[in-house]
Backbone as JSON, one array per atom type, in Angstrom:
{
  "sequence": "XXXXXXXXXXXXXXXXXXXXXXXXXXXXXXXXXXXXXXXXXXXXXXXXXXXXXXXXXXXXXXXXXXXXXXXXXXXXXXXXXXXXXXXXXXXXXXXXXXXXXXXXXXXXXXXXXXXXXXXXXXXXXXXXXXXXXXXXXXXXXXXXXXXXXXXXXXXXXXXXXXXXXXXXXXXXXXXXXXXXXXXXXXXXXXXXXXXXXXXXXXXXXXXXXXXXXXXXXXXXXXXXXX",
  "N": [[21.74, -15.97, 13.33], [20.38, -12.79, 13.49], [16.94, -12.23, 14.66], [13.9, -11.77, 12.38], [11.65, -9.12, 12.46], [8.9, -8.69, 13.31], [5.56, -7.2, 11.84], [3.12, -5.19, 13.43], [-0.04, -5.63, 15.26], [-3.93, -5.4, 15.44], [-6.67, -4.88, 17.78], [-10.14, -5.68, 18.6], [-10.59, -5.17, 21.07], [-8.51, -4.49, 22.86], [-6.65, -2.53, 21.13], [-3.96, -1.22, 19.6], [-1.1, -3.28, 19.04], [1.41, -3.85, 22.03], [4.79, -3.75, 21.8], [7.88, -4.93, 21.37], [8.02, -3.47, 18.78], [6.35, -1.79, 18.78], [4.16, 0.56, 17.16], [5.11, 3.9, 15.69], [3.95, 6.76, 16.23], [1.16, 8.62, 14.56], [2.43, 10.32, 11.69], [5.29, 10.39, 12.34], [8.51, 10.1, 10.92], [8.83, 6.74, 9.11], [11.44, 3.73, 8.96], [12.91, 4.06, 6.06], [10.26, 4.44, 4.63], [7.49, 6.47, 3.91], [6.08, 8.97, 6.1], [3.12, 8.87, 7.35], [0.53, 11.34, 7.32], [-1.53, 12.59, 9.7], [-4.96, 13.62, 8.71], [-8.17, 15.47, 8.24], [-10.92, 14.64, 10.35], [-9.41, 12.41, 11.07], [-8.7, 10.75, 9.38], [-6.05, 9.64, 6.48], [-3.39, 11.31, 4.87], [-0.99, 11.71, 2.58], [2.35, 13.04, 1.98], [2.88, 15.16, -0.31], [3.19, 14.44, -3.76], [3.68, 11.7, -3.04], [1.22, 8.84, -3.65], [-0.03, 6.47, -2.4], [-0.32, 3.08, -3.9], [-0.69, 1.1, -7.04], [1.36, 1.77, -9.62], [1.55, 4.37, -8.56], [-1.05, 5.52, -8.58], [-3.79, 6.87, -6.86], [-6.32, 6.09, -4.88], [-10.27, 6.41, -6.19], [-12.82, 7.86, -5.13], [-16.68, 7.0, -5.69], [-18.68, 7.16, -4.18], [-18.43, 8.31, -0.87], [-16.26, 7.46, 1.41], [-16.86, 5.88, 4.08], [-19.54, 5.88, 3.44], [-20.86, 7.78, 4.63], [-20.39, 11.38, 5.48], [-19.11, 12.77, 7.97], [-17.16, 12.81, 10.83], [-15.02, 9.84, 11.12], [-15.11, 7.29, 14.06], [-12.56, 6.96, 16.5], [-10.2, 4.81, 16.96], [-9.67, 2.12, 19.86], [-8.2, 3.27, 22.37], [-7.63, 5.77, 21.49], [-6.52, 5.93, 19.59], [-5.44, 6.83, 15.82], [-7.8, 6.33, 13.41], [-7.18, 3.82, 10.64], [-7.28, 3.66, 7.24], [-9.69, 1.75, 5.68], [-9.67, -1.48, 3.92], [-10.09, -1.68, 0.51], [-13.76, -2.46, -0.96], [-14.89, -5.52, -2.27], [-15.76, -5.43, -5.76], [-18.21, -6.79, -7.31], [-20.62, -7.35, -9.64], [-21.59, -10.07, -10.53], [-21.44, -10.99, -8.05], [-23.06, -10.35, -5.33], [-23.13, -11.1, -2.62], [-21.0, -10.52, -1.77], [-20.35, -8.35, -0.49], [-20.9, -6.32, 2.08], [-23.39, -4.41, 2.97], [-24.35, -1.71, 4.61], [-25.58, -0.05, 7.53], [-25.74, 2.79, 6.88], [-25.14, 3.14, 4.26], [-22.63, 2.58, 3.16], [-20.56, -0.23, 2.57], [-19.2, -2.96, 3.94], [-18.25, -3.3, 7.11], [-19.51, -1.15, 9.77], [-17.85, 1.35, 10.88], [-15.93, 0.87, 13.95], [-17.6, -1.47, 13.99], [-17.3, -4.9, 14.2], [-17.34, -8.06, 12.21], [-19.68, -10.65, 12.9], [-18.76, -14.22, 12.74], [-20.62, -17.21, 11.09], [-20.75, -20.13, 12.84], [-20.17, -22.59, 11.35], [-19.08, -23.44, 8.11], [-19.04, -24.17, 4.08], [-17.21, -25.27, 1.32], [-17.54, -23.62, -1.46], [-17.35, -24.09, -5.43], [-17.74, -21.81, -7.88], [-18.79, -22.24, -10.88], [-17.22, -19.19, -13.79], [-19.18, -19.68, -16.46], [-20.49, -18.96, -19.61], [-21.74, -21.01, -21.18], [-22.5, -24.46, -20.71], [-20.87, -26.35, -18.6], [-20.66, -29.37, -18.6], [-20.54, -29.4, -21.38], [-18.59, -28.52, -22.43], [-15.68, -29.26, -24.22], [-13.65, -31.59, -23.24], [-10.73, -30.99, -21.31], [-10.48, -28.01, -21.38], [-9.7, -25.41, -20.06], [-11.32, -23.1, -17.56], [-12.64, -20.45, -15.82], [-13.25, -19.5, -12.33], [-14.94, -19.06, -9.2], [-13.54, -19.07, -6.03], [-15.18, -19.99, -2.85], [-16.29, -19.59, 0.82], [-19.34, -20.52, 1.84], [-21.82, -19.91, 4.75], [-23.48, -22.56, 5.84], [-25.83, -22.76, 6.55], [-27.23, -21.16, 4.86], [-30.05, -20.7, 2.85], [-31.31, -22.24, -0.59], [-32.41, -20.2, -1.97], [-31.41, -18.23, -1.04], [-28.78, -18.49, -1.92], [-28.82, -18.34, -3.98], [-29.48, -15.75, -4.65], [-27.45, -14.38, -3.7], [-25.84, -14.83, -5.78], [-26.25, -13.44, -8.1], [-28.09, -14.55, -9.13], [-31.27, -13.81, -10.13], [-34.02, -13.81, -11.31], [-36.97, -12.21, -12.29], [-38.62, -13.81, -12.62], [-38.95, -17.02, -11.22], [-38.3, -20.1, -12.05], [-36.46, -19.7, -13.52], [-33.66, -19.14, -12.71], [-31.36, -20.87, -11.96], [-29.43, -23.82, -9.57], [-26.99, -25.9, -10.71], [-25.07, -28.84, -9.72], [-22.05, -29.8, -10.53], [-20.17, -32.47, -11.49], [-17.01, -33.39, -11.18], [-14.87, -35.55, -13.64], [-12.43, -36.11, -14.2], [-9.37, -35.63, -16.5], [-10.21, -33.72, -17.35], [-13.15, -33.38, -17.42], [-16.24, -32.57, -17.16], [-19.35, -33.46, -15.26], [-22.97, -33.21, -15.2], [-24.51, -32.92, -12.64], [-27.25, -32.7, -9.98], [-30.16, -30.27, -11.01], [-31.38, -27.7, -9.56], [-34.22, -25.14, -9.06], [-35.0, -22.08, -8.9], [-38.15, -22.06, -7.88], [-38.38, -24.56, -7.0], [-39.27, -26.96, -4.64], [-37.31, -27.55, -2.9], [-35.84, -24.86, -2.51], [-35.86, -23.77, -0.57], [-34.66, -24.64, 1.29], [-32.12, -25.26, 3.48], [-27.79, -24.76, 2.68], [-26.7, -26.99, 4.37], [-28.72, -29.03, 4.76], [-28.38, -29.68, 2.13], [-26.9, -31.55, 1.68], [-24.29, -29.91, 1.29], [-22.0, -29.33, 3.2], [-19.56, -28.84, 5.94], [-18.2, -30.99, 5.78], [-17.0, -31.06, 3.52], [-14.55, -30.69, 2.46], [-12.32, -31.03, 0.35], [-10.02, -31.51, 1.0], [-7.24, -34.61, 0.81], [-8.44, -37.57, 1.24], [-10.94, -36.69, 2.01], [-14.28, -35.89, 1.64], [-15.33, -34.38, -1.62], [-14.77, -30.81, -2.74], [-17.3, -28.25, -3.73], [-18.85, -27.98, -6.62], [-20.61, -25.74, -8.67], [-22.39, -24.48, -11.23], [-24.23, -21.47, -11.85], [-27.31, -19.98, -13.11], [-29.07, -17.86, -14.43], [-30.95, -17.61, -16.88]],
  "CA": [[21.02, -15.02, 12.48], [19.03, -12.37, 13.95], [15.57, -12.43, 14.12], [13.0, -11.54, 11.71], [10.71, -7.91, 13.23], [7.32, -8.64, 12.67], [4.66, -5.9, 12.31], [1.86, -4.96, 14.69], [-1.36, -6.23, 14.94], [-4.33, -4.6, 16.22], [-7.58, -5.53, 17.9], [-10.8, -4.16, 18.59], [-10.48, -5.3, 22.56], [-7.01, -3.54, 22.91], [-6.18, -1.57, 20.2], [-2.33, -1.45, 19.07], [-0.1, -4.25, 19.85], [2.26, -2.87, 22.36], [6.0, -4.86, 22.13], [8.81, -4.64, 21.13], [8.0, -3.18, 17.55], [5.39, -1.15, 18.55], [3.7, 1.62, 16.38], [5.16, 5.05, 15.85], [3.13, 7.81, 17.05], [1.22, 8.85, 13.07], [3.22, 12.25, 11.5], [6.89, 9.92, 12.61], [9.13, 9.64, 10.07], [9.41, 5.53, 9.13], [12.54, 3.53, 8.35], [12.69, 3.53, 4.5], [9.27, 5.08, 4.11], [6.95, 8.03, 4.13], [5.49, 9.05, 6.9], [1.84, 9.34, 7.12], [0.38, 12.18, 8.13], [-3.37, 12.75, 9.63], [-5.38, 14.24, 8.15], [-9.84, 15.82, 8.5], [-11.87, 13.64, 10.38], [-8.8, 11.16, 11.35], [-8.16, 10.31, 7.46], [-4.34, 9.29, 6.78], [-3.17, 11.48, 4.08], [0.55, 11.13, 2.47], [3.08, 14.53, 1.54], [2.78, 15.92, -1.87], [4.22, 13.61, -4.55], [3.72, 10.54, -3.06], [0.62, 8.61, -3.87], [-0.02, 4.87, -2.58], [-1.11, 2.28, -4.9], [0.04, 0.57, -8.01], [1.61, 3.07, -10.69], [1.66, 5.67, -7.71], [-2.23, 5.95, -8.64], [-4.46, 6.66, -6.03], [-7.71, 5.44, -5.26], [-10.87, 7.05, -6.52], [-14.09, 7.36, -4.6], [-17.87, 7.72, -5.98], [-19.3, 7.55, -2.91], [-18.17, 8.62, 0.39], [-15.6, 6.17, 1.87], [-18.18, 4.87, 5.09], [-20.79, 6.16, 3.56], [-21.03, 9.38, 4.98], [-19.05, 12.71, 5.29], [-18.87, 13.04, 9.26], [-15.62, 12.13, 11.0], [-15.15, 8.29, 11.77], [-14.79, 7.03, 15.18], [-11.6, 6.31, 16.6], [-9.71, 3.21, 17.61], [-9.77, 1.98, 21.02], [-6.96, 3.67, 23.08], [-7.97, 6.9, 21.16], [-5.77, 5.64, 17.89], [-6.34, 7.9, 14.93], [-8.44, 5.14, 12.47], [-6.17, 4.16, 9.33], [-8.36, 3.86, 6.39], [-10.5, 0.62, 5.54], [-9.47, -1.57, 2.84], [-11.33, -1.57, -0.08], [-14.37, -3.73, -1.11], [-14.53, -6.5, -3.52], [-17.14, -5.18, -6.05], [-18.43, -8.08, -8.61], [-22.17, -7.62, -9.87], [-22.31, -11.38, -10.64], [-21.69, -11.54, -6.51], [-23.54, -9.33, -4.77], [-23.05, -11.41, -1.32], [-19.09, -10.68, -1.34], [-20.54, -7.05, -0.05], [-22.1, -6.1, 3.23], [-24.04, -3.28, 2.65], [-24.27, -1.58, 6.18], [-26.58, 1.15, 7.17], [-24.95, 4.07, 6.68], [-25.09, 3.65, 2.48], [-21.37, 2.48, 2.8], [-20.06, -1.14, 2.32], [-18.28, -3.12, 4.65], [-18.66, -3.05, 8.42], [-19.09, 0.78, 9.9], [-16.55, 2.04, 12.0], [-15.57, 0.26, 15.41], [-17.71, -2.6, 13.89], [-16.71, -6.01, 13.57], [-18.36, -8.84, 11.67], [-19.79, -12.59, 13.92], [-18.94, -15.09, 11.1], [-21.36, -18.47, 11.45], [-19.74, -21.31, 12.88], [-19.93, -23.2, 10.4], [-19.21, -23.24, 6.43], [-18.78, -25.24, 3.32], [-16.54, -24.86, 0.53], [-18.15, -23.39, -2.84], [-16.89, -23.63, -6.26], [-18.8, -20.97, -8.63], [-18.01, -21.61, -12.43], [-18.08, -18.81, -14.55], [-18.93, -19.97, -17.75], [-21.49, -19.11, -20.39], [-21.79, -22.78, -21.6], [-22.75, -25.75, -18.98], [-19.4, -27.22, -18.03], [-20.36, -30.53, -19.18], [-20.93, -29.35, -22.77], [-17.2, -28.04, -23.16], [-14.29, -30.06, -24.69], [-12.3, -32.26, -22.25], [-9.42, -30.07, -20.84], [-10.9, -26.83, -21.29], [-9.87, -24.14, -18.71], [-12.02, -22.62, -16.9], [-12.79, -19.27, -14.81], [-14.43, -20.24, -11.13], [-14.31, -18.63, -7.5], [-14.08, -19.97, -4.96], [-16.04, -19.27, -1.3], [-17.03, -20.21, 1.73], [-20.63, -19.73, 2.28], [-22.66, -20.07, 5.74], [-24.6, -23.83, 5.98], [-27.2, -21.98, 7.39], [-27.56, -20.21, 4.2], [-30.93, -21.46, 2.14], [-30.5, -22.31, -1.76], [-32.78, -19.22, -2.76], [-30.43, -16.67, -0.83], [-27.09, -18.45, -2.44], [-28.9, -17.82, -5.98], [-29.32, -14.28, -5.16], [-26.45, -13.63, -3.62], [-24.51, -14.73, -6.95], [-26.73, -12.98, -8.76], [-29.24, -14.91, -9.84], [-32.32, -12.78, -9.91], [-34.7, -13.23, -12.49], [-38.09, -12.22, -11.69], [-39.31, -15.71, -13.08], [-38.05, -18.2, -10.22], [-37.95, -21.27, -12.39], [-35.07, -19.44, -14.31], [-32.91, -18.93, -11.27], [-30.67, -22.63, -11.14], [-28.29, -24.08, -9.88], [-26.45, -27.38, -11.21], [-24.11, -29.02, -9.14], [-21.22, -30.24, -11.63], [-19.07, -33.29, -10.91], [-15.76, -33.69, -12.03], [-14.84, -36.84, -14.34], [-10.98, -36.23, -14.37], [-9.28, -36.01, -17.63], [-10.77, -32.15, -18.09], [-14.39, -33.36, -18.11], [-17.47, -32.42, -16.39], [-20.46, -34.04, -15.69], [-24.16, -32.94, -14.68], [-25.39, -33.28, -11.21], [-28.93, -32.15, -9.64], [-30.19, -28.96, -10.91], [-32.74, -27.11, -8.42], [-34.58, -24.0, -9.9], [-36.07, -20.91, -7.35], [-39.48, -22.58, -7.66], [-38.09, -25.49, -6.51], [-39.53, -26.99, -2.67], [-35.83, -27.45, -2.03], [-35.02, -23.66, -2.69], [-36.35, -23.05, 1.1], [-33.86, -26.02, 2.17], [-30.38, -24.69, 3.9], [-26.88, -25.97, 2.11], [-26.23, -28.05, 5.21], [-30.06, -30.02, 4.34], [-28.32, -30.28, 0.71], [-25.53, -32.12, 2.08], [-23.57, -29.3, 1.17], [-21.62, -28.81, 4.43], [-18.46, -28.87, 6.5], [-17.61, -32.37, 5.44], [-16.7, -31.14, 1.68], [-13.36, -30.22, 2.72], [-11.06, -31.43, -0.81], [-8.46, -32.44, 1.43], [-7.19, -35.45, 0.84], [-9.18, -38.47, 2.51], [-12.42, -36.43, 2.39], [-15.54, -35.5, 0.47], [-14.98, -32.75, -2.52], [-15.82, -29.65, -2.69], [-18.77, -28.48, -4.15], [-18.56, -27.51, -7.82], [-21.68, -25.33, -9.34], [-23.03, -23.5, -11.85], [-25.41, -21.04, -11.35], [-28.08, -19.3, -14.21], [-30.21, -16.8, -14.3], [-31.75, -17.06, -18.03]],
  "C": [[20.02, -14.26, 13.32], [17.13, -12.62, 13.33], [14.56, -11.31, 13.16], [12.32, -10.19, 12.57], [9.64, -8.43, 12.9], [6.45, -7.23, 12.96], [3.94, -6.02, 13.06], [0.91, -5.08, 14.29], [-2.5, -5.69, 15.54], [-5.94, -5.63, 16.38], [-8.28, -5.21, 18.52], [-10.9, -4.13, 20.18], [-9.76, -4.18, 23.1], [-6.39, -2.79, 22.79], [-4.48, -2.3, 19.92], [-1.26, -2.19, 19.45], [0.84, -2.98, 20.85], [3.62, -4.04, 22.58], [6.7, -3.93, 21.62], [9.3, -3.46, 19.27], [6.96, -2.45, 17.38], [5.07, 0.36, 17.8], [4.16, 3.04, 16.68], [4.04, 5.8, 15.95], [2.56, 8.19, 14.75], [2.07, 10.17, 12.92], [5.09, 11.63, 11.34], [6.94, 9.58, 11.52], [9.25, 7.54, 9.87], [10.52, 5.19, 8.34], [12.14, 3.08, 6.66], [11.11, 3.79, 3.56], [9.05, 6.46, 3.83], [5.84, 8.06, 5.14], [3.77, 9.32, 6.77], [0.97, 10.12, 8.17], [-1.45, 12.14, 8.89], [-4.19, 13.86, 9.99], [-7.1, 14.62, 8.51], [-10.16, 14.61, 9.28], [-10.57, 12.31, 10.88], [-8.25, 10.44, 9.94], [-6.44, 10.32, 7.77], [-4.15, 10.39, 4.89], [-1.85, 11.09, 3.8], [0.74, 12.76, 1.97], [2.81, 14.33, -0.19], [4.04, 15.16, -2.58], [4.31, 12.43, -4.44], [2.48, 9.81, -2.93], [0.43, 7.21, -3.55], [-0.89, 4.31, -3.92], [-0.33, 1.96, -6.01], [0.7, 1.77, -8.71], [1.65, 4.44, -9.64], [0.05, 6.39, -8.16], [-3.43, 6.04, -7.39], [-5.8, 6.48, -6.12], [-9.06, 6.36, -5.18], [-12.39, 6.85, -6.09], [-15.32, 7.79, -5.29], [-18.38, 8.11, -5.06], [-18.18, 7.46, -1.66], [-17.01, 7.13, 1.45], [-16.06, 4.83, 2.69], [-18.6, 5.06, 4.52], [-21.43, 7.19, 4.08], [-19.89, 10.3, 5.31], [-18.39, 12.58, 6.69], [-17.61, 12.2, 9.99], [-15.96, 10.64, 11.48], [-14.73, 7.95, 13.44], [-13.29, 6.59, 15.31], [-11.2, 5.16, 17.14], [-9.75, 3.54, 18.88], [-8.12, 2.98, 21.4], [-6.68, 5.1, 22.24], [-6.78, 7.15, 19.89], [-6.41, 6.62, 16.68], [-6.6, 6.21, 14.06], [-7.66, 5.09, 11.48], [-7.72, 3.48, 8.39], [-8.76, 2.21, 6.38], [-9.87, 0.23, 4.44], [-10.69, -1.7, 1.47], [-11.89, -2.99, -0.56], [-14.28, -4.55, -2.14], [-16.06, -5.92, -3.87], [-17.34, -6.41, -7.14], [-19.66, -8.06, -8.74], [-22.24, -8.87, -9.58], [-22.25, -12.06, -8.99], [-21.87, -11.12, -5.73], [-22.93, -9.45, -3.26], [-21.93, -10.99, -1.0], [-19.63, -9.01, -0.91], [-21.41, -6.82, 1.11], [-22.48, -4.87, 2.85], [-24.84, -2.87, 4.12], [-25.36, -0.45, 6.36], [-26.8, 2.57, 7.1], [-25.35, 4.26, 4.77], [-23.82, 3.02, 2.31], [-21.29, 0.61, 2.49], [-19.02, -1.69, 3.14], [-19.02, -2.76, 6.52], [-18.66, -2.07, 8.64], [-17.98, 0.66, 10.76], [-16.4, 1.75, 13.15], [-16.7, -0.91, 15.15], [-17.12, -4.08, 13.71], [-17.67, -7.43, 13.02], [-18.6, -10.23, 12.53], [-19.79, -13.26, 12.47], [-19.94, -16.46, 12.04], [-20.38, -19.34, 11.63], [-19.48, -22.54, 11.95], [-20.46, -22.84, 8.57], [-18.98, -24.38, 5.72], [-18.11, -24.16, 2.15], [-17.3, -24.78, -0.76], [-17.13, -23.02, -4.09], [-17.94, -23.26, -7.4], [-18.36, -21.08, -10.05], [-18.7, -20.53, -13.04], [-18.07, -19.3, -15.83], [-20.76, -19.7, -18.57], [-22.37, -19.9, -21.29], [-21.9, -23.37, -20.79], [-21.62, -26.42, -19.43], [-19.33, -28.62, -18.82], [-20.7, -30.59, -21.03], [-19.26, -28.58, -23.61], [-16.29, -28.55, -23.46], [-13.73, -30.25, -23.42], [-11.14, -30.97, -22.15], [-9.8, -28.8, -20.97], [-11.16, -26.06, -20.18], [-11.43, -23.7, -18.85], [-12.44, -21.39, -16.0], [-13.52, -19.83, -13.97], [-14.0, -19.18, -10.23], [-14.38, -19.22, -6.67], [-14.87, -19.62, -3.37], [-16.3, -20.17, -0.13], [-17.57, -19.42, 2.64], [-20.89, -20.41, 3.55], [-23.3, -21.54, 5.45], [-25.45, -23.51, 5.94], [-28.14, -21.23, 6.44], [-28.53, -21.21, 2.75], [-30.64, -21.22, 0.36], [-31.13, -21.15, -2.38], [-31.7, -17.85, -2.43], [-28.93, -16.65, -1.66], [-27.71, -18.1, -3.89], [-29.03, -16.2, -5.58], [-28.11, -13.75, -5.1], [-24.78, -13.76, -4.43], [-25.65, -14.31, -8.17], [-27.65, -13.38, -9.76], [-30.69, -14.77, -9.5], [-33.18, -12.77, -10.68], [-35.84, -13.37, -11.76], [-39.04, -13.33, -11.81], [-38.34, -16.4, -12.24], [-37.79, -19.2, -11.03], [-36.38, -21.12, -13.42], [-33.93, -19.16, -13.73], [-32.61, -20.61, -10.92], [-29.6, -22.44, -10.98], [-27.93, -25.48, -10.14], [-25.6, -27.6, -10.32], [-23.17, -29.84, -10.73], [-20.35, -31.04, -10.9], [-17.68, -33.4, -11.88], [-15.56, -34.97, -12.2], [-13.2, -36.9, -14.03], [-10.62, -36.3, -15.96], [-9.86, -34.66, -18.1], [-12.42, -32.64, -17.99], [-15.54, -33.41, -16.87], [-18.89, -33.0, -16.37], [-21.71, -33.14, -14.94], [-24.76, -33.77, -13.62], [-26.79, -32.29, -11.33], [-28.5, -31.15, -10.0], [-31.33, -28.46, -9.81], [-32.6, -25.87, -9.57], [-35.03, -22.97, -8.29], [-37.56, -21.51, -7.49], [-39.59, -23.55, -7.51], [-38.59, -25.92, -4.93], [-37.95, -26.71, -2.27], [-35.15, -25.87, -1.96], [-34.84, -23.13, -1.29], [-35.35, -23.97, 1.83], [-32.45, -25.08, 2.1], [-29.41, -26.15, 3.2], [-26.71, -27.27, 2.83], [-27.28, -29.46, 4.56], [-29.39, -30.79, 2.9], [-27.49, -31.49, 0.45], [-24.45, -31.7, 1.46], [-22.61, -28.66, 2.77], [-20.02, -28.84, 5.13], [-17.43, -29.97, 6.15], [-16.49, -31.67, 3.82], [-15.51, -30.25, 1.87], [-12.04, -30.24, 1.22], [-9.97, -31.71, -0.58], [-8.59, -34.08, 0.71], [-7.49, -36.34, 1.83], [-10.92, -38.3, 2.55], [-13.27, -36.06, 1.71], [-14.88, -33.72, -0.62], [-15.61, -31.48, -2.15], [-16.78, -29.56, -3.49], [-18.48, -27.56, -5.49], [-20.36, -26.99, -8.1], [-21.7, -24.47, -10.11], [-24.22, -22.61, -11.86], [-25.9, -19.89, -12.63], [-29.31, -18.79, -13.84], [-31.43, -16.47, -15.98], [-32.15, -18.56, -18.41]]
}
């Protein structure tokens, strides 16, 4: 059986893989596509009629794509830039957004992000009821994340949106699971808490809380702002 093609990968050292499958020149026709042309500023437009995105709807900006009008830098090896994907917006999680200093969202242009070496696994319920006050078996909405150690318990309440200008109304609960659908109540901390200044790692929220099998859970919480 022949083999599989894989696509090209790019990187900000290098730029454009170069093998066996390497990148048409932009404007080239592709097999079974539409070519993409480029466009002001390095922008990728598409021909008239064809529209990426679900429903052939394309995507609709308020603000400025970086963050400003002026053309974007190009890729290493003088690549035209293909567009950014877009951000995850969620009021109730502010942190899932870098906010860069341009006005835009997301790293700027020939940036790339240093992640912390170490994380822990977060589970965020949403629920408008405390977990352990809801009928056995009762789904649930949650997200899941993994935040920084490093990161103290007043910044993880803001950066899920818990903001009230009264700190003692700003908690979070940790929630244990019973099995069987049912939740129980662990420590709450408040923002006017000593521990709010204490990093997750201090909480013994840390690398350990893997949910593999063999090893400590992850970390289940609820977090309130009223």
């Amino acid at each position: 059986m022949a083999s599989q093609p894989f696509g090209n990968g790019w990187n900000p050292q290098f730029g454009m893989d170069q093998n066996a499958n390497a990148a048409r020149p932009l404007g080239n026709a592709l097999a079974g596509g539409v070519a993409a042309l480029p466009g002001p500023g390095g922008a990728i437009t598409y021909p008239s009629g064809v529209i990426p995105g679900p429903n052939n709807q394309g995507p609709v900006y308020v603000i400025p794509q970086n963050g400003y009008h002026h053309p974007v830098p190009v890729f290493p090896g003088q690549e035209n830039r293909l567009p950014n994907p877009h951000p995850v917006v969620n009021a109730d999680a502010p942190a899932l957004n870098l906010n860069n200093s341009t006005g835009g969202v997301g790293c700027e242009p020939g940036y790339n992000y240093f992640f912390p070496p170490e994380h822990t696994k977060l589970h965020v319920i949403k629920s408008s009821t405390a977990p352990w006050r809801l009928p056995e078996g009762m789904s649930m909405h949650f997200g899941a994340y993994h935040v920084p150690v490093n990161t103290t318990l007043t910044e993880l309440m803001t950066g899920f949106g818990a903001m009230n200008p009264l700190p003692k109304k700003n908690k979070v609960t940790e929630v244990i699971q019973g099995g069987s659908g049912k939740w129980y109540r662990g420590v709450t901390y408040s923002g006017e808490d000593d521990a709010a200044s204490k990093t997750l790692r201090e909480l013994g929220w840390d690398s350990t809380r893997t949910g593999r099998p063999g090893e400590k859970p992850v970390i289940w919480l609820w977090i309130t702002k009223d």
